[in-house]
Each structure stands twice: as C-alpha cells, then as structure tokens.
N, C-alpha and C positions, 0 to 999 in steps of 0.2 A: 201187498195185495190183500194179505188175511184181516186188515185193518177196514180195505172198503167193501170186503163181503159181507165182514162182521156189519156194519152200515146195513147194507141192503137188506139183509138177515133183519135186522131192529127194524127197519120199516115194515117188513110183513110181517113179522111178532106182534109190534105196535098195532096194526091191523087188525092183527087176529084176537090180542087181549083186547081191545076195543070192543070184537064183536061178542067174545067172551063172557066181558062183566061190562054191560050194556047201563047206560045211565047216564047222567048229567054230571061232567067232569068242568072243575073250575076253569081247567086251561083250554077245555075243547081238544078237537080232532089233534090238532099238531103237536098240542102237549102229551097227546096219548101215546102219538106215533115217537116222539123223543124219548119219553118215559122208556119205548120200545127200544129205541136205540141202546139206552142205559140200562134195561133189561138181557139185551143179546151182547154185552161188556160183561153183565157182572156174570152171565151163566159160562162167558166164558173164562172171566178169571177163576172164579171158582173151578170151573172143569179142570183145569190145568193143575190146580191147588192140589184137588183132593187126586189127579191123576187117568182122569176121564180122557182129557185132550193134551196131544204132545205140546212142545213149546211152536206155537206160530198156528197151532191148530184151532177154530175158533167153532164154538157153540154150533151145534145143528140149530134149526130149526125149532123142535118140540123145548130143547134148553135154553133157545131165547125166548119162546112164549111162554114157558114158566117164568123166567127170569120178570119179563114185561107184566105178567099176571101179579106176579108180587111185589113190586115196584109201584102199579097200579093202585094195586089193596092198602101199601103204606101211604102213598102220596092222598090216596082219598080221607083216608086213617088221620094224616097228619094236618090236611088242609079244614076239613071237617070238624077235628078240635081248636083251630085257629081260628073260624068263623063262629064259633059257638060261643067261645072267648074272649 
C-alpha cells in the first residue's frame, strides 16, 4: 500500500512543483506530474537512507515536492542542453 500512496503523493508534488517553477516544460503537464512521481521515490529512498523514514514508510508530502522540484530543475538542466546541442 506504501507503494501506491507514494504514487498519489508524486501526483500532488508534481502539481505543486509545476506550480512552483512555472514555465514551458518539453514534456508538458504529464511529464511534470511523472517527474513528480519520481520525485516522491527519490525523497523517499533518500529518507529512508539518511533515516528520516522507517523501512515501508514513504516521503510526506513537502519531501516529495522537494524531491519533484529538483528533478524538475535537472530534467530542464539536462533537456535544455540537449536542444541547445
């Protein structure tokens, strides 16, 4: 079940770092919200790592939308030297 919270969690992360760092995204709306998904994963692996969150315990909220914030920031980081390229 901690698997499809984590899920729902990345969709409103994705949301939120959307509304966060506003702009014109290669992928659009759904890559944002994915991004997001992959965001509230890594904030929860890390949590776990450094000992934030127990084993099966998944990212709040504010650590998926960092997480999705800076996933964001590289994916534009990385797509944006690819087009320039």
């Amino acid at each position: 079940m901690s698997i499809i919270a984590t899920i729902i969690i990345g969709l409103i992360a994705g949301i939120v770092a959307k509304l966060l760092m506003p702009g014109r995204d290669p992928g659009g709306f759904i890559v944002t919200i994915l991004l997001g998904i992959g965001g509230a994963f890594v904030a929860t692996w890390l949590g776990q790592a450094i000992g934030w969150y127990e084993a099966g315990e998944g990212a709040g909220l504010i650590g998926a939308v960092v997480g999705a914030v800076i996933i964001l920031w590289l994916y534009r980081l990385f797509v944006a030297r690819r087009s320039a390229g």
